[in-house]
C-alpha positions in Angstrom: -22.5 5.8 71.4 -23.4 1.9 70.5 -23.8 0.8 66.6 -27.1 0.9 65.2 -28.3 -2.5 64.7 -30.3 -1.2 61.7 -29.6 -0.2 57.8 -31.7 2.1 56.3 -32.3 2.2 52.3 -34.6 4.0 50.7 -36.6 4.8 53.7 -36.7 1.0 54.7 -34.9 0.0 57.7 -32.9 -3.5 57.7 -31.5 -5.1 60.5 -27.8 -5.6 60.1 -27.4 -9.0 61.5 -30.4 -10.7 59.9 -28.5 -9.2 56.2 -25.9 -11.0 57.7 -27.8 -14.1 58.5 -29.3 -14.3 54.8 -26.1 -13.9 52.7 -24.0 -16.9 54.9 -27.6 -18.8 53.9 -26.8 -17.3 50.4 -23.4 -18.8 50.2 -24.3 -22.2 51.7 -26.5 -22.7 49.3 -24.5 -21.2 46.2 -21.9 -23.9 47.8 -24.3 -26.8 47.7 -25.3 -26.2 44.5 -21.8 -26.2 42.9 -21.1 -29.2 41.2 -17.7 -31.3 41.8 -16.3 -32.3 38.3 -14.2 -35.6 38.3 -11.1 -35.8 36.8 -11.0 -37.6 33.1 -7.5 -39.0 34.3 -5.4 -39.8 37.6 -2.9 -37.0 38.0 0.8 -37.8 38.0 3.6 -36.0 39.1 5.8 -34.7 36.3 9.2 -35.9 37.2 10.9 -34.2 34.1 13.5 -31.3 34.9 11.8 -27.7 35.8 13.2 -26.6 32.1 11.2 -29.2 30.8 7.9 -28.8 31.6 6.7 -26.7 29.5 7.1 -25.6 25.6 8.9 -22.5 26.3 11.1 -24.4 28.7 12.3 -26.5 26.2 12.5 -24.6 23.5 15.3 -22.1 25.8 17.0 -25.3 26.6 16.6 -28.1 24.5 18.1 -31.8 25.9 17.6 -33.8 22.4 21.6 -34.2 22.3 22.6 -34.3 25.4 24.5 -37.6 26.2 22.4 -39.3 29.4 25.5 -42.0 29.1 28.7 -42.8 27.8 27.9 -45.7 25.7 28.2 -43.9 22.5 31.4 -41.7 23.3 35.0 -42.8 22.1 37.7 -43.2 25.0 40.1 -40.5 24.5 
């Protein structure tokens, strides 16, 4: 037995594929109508360790004394 090509709803009968045909029109046009908003600023990449990033991050491990060189160590 083949699909019927028709919905019925409320004692009106609609035909699947032209439902079909209106809600991709539907979309298109919900599509065109959205709006792109441009950035206020170029994105960079954060380069900073994953810890970092973010508040929590940093709070869990913070870096403000670890020594990045050895200029202010005393030879041993």
């Amino acid at each position: 037995m083949a699909k019927p090509d028709t919905l019925v709803v409320d004692g009106q009968a609609f035909s699947w594929r032209r439902l079909c045909e209106l809600r991709l029109q539907q979309l298109e046009a919900w599509r065109a109508a959205q709006s792109v908003q441009p950035a206020l600023f170029e994105m960079k990449h954060d380069v900073r360790p994953a810890a970092e990033r973010t508040a929590a991050g940093r709070y869990q491990e913070p870096s403000l004394f670890v020594v990045t060189s050895t200029r202010g160590q005393r030879a041993q």
